[in-house]
C-alpha positions as CSV (number, residue, x, y, z in Angstrom):
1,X,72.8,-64.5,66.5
2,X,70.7,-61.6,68.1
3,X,69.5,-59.1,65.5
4,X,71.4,-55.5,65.5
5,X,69.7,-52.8,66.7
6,X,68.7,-50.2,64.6
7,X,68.8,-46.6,65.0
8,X,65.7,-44.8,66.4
9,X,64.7,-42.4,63.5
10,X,63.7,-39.0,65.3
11,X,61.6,-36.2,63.7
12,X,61.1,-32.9,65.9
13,X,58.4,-30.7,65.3
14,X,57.7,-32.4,62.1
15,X,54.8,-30.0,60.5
16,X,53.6,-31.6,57.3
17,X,51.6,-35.5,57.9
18,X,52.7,-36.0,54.2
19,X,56.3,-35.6,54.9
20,X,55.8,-38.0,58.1
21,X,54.4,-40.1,55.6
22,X,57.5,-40.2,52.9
23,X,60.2,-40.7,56.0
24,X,58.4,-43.5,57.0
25,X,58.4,-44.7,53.8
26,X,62.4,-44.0,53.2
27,X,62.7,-45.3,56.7
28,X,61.4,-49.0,55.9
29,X,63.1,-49.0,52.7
30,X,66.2,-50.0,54.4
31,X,64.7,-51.9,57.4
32,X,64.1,-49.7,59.8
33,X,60.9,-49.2,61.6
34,X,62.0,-47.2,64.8
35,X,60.0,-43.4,64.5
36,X,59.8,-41.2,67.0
37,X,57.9,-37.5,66.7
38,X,58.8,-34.8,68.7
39,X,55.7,-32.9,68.9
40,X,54.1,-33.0,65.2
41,X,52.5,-29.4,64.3
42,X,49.2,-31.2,63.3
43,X,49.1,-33.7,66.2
44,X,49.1,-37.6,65.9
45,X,47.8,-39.6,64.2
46,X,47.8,-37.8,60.9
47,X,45.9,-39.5,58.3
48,X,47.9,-37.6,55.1
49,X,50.6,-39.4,56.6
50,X,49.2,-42.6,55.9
51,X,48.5,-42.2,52.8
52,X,52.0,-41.2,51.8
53,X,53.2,-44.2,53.8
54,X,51.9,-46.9,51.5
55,X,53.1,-49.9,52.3
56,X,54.8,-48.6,55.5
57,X,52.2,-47.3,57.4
58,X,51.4,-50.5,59.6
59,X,55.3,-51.5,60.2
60,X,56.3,-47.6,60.6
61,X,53.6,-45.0,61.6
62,X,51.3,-47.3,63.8
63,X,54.3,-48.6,65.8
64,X,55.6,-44.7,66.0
65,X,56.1,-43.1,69.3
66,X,55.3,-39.2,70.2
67,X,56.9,-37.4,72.8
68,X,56.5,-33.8,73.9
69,X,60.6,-33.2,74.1
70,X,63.3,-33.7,72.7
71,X,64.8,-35.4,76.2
72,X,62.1,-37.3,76.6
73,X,62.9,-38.7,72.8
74,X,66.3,-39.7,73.7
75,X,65.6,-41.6,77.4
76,X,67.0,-44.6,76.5
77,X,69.5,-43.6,73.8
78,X,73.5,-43.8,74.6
79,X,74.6,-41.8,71.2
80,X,72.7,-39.3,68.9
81,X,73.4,-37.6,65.5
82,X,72.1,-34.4,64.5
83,X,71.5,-34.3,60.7
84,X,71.6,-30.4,60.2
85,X,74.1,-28.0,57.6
86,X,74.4,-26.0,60.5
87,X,75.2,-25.7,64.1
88,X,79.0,-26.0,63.7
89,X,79.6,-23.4,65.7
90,X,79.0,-26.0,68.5
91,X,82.1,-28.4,69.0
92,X,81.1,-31.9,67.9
93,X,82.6,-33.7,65.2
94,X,81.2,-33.1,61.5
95,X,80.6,-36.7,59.6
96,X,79.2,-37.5,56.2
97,X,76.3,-40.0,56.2
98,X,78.3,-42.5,55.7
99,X,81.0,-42.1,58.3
100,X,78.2,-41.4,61.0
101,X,76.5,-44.8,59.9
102,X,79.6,-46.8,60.1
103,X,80.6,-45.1,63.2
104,X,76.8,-46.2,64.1
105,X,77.1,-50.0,63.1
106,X,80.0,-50.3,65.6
107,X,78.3,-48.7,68.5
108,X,75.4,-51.2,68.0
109,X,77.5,-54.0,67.6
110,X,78.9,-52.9,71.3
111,X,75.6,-52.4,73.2
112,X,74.5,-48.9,72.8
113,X,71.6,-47.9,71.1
114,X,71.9,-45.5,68.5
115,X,69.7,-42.4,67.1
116,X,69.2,-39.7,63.7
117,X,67.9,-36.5,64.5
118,X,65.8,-34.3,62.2
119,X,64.5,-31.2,62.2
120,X,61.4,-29.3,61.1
121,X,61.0,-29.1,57.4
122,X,61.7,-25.3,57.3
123,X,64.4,-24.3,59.4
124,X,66.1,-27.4,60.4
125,X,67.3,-27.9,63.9
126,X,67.8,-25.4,66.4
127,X,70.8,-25.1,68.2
128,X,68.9,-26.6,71.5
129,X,68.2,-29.6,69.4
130,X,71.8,-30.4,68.2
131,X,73.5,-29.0,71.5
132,X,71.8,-32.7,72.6
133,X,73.6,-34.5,70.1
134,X,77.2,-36.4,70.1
135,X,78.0,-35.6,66.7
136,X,76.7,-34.4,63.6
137,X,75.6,-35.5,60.4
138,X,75.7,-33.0,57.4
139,X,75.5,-34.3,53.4
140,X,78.3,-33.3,51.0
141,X,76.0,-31.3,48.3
142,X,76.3,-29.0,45.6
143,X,77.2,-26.3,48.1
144,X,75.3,-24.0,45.4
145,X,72.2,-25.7,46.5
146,X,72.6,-27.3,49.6
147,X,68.8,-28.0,50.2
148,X,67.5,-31.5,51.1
149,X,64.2,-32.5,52.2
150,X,63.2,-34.3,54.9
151,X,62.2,-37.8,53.0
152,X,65.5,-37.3,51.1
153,X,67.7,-36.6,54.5
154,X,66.1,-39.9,55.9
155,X,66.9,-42.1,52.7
156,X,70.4,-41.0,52.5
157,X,70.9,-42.3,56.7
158,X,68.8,-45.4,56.2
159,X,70.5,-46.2,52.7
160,X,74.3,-45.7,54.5
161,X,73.1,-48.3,57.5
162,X,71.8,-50.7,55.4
163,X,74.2,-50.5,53.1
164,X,76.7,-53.8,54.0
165,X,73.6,-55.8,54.2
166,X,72.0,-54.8,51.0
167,X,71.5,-57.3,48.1
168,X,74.7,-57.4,45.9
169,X,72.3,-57.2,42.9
170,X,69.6,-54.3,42.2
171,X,67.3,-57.6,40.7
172,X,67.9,-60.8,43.0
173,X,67.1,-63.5,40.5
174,X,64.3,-64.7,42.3
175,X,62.0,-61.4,41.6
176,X,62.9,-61.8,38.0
177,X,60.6,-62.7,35.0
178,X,61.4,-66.0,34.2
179,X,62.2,-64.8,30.5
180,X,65.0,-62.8,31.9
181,X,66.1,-65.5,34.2
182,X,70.0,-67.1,33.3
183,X,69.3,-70.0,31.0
184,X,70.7,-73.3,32.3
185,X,73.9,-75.5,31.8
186,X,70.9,-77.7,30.1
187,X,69.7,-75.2,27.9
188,X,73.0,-73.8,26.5
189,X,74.1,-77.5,25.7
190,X,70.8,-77.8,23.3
191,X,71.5,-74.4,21.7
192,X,74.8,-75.3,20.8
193,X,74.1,-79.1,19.4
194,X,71.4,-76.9,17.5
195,X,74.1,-74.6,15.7
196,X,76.1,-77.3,15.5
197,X,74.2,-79.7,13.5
198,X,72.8,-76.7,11.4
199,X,76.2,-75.3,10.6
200,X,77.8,-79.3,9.7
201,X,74.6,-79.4,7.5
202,X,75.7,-76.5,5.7
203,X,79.3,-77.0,5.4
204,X,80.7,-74.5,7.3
205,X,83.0,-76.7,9.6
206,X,85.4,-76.8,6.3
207,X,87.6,-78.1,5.7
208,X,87.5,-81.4,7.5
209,X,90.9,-81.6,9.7
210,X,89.9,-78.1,11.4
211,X,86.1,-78.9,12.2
212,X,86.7,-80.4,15.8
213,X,88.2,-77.2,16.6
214,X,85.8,-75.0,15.2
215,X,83.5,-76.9,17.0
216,X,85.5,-76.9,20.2
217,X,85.5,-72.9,19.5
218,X,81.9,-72.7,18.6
219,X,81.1,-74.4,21.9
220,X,83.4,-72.5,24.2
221,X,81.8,-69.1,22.7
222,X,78.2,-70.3,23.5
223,X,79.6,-71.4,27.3
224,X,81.4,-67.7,27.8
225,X,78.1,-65.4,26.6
226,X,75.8,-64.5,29.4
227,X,72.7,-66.0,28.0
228,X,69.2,-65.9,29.7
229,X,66.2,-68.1,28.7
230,X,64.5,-65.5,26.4
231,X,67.9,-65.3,24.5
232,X,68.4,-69.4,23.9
233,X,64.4,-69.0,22.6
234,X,65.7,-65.6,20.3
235,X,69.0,-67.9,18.6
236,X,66.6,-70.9,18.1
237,X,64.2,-69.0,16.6
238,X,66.4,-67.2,14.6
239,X,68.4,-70.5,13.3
240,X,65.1,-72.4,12.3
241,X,64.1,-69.0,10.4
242,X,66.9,-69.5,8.2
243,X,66.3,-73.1,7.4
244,X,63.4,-72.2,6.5
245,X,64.4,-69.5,4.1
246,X,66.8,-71.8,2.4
């Protein structure tokens, strides 16, 4: 299966390298590496933008593309949103992040080649700007304080078109320590023969005719309870402790 196209990430007249730099960063956060600046206030390449890239700097910002218009931006682009809290004095719909972005995966996933539009860090789009745009995007914020910045504005998109692809789990178990790993089938077994043989040792399955279901209850407890490694090692620990108290 082909690969979906992503969205082309557009900055115009982006006028701080650092700022470059963090929507990069956002950008490839979610998988996308398609930037395109609309004549940057300090020129290209900006080396403060690298910095603030990290990690993103040679899959973002060295692949980025600079154009001296907006048009020139959008040659090859069949539908464009305009992320701005303004401009809706202009008739085109009004979607939330989210409603754009889903709106976005189905035009994709019918040929056309999608793009996010974002304006200069202190005023935002201009009219001109979003005039070219099919639609726009504006976030639903505390309307007390409605200001975003451009890193922000970028993560919000990316996070929305990502977001059906995205790991069900903030931690996939293969990034985590193997303490906190889920402790086996294997594992759980021993614990439970361990606190089984302790407990018969010390009478508690008492009196005789109801120790197989204790047991059986004992067992089915240790099966239900999310254990990881680290917290078979913890109940071990603590069960030889108190043999060794008595």
């Amino acid at each position: 299966m082909a690969a979906r196209m992503e969205p082309a990430i557009i900055l115009i007249r982006p006028q701080m390298g650092e700022n470059i730099g963090a929507a990069a960063r956002a950008m490839l956060n979610f998988g996308l590496t398609d930037l395109r600046l609309v004549a940057p206030r300090d020129g290209w390449p900006n080396p403060k933008a690298v910095a603030m890239a990290s990690g993103a700097a040679a899959r973002v910002l060295d692949r980025a593309r600079v154009f001296p218009t907006l048009p020139e931006a959008m040659a090859d682009i069949d539908h464009a949103y305009a992320t701005t809290a303004r401009g809706r004095e202009l008739t085109k719909p009004v979607l939330t992040p989210a409603t754009a972005m889903a709106d976005g995966r189905q035009r994709t996933a019918n040929g056309e080649r999608i793009a996010v539009i974002f304006g200069p860090e202190r005023a935002g789009l201009e009219n001109d700007d979003v005039a070219r745009a099919n639609a726009i995007i504006t976030v639903p914020v505390n309307p007390d304080f409605a200001s975003l910045n451009l890193a922000q504005a970028v993560l919000l998109t990316g996070y929305e078109w990502a977001r059906e692809s995205l790991p069900p789990e903030p931690a996939p178990h293969g990034r985590r320590p193997d303490n906190e790993s889920p402790a086996t089938r294997i594992e759980i077994e021993k614990l439970a023969d361990h606190w089984e043989e302790r407990l018969t040792e010390a009478g508690f399955f008492f009196p005789p005719e109801k120790a197989p279901a204790m047991k059986l209850s004992l067992r089915n407890l240790w099966s239900r309870l999310a254990l990881t490694r680290a917290d078979t090692r913890i109940f071990h620990g603590m069960l030889r402790q108190l043999i060794r108290r008595d």
